[in-house]
C-alpha positions, 0 to 999 in steps of 0.5 A, spaced: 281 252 625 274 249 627 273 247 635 275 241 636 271 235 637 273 228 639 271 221 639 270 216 644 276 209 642 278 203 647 283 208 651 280 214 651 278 219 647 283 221 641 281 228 636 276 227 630 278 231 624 273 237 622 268 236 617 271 238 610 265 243 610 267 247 616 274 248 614 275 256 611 280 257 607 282 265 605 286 267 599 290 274 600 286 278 593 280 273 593 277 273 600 274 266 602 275 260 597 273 254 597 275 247 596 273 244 588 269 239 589 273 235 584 279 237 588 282 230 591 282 235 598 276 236 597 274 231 603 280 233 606 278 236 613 285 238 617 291 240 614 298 239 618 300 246 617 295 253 615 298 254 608 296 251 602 298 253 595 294 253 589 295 253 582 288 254 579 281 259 581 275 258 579 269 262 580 262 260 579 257 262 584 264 261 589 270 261 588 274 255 587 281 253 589 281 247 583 288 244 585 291 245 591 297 242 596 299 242 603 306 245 604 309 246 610 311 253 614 317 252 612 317 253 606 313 259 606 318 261 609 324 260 604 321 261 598 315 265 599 318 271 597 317 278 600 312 279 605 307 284 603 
């Protein structure tokens, strides 16, 4: 994850979401992907839990992850299969 950044609100300062393009994302086989422009995560500058899951890549100049969903630990966790 990102360094964190804050901003300055009436109360104080609160945490300020990382620019999408700071974001890294690595899959197992391919390395780093990156977010699809056309993806609607694709400004999406945090996620609540480290995993997503994909179901399409696309590789042009990049590797693209096309459509892609959060999904808490826990399910990794569940039904994630055997690590490894």
């Amino acid at each position: 994850a990102p360094g964190k950044k804050f901003k300055e609100v009436e109360a104080g300062t609160m945490e300020k979401d990382a620019e999408a393009r700071e974001v890294k994302l690595f899959a197992r086989e391919q390395g780093r992907v990156f977010v699809h422009p056309r993806s609607v995560n694709f400004s999406c500058g945090k996620y609540e839990s480290g995993w997503l899951v994909y179901t399409s890549l696309v590789e042009t100049s990049k590797v693209y992850v096309t459509e892609c969903s959060m999904i808490p630990a826990y399910a990794v966790l569940l039904f994630g299969g055997k690590p490894g």
